[in-house]
BALUMLUM-722561 format. One record per atom (N, C-alpha, C, O): atom name; x, y, z. Coordinates in steps of 0.001 Angstrom, whole numbers, plus 500000, padded with zeros to 6 digits. Atoms other than C-alpha are relative to their C-alpha. Layout:
BALUMLUM-722561
> CA_X_Y_Z
...
This chain:
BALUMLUM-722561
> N_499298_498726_499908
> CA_772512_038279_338821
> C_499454_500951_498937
> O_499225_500600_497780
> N_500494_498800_500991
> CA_771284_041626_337234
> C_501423_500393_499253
> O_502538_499874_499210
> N_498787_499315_500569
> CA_773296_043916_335338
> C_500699_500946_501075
> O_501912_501153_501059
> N_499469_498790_499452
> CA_773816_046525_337726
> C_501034_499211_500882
> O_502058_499834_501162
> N_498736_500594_499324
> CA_775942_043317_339961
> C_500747_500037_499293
> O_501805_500593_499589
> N_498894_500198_500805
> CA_777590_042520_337029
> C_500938_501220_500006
> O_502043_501230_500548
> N_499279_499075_499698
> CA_778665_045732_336649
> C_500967_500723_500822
> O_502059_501287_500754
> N_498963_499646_498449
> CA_779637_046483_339909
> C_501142_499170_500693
> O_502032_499674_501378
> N_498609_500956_500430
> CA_782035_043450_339921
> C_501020_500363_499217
> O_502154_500599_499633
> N_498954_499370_500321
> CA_783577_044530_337136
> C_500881_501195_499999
> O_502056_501400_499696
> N_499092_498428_499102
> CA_784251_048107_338536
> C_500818_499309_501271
> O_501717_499986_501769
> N_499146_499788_498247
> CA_785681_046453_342046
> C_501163_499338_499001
> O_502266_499794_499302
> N_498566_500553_500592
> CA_788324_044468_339559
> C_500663_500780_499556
> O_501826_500932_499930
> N_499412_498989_500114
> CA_788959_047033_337993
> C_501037_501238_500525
> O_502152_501649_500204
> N_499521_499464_498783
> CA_789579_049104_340599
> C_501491_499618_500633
> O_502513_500175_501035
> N_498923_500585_498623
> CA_791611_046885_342434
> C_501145_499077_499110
> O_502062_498427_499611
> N_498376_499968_501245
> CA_794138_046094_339171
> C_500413_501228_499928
> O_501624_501430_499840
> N_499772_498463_499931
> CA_794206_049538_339182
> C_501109_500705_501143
> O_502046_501495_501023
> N_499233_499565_498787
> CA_795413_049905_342783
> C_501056_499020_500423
> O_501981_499339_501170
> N_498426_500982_499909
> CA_797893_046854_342845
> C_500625_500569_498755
> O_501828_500389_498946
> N_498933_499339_500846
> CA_799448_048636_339653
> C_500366_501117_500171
> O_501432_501452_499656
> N_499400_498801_499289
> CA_799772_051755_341195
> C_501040_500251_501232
> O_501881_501088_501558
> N_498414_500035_498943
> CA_801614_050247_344179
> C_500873_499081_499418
> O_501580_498595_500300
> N_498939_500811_500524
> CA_803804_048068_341967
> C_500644_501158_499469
> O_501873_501167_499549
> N_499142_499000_500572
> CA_804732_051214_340334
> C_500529_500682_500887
> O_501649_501151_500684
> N_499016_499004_499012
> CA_805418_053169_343687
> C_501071_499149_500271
> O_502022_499929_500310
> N_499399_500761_499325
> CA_807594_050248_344880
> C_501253_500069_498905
> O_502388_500324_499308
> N_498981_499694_500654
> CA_809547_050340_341484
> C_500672_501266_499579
> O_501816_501540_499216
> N_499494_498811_501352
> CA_809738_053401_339866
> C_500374_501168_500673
> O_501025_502096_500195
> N_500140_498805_499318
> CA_809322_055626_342874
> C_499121_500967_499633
> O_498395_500651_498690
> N_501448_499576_499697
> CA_806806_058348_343375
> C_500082_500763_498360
> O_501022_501325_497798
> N_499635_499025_501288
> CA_805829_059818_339999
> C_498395_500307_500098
> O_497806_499818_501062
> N_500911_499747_499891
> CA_802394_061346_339039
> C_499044_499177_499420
> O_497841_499281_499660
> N_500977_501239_500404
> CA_801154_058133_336986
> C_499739_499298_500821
> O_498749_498572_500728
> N_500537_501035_499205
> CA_801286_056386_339833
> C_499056_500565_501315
> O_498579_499868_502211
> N_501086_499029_499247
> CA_799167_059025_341776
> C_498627_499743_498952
> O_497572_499857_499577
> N_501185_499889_500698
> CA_796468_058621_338856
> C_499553_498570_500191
> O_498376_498257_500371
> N_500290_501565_500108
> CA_796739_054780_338891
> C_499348_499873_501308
> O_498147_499637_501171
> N_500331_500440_498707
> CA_796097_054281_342584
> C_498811_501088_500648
> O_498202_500742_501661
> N_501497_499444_499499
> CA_793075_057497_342964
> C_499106_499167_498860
> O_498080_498756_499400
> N_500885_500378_500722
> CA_791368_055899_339652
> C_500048_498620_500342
> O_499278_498175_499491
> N_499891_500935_500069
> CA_791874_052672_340542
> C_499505_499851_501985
> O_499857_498805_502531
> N_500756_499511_498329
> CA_790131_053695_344759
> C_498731_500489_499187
> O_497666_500106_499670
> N_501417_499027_500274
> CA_787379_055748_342799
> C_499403_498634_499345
> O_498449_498323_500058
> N_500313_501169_500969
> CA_786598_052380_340256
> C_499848_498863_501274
> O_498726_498407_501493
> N_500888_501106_498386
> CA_786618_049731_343904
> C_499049_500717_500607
> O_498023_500112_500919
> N_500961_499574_498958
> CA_784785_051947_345782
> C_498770_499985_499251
> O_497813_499652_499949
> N_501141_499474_500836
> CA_782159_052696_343083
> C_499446_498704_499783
> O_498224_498628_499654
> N_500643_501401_500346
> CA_781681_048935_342457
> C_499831_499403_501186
> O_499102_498412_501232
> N_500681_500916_498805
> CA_781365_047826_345828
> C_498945_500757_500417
> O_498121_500078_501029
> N_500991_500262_499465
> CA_778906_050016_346629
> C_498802_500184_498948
> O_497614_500477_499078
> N_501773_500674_501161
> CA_776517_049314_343638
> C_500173_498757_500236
> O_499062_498253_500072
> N_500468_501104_499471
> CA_777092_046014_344745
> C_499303_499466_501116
> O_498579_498484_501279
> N_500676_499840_498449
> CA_776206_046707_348254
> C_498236_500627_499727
> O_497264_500239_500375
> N_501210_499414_500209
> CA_773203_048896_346714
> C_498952_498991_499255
> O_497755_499230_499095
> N_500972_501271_500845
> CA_771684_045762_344816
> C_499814_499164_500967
> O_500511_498535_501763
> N_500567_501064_499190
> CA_769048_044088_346171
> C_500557_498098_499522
> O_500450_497756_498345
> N_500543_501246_500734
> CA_769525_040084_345860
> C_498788_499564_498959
> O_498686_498396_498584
């Protein structure tokens, strides 16, 4: 594995703690605007790491 997978792994986790804490917060807290930041930064951070993972050759 290069760096640029590595990387891009740890952006899709990222990401995607990002976006299960953004809907744990809509589910509790109801709609507020942290949980609008949690769940676009936490879509912009998966998407960005899957496709530099998709963009790396084996």
């Amino acid at each position: 594995m290069n760096v640029k997978s590595i990387f891009g792994a740890i952006l899709t986790l990222a990401g995607l703690i990002g976006l299960i804490y953004g809907g744990v917060d809509f589910t509790k807290g109801g709609v507020s605007q942290a949980s609008f930041v949690y769940v676009i930064m936490g879509g912009i951070f998966f998407f960005a790491g899957i496709g530099l993972i998709r963009s790396t050759k084996a």
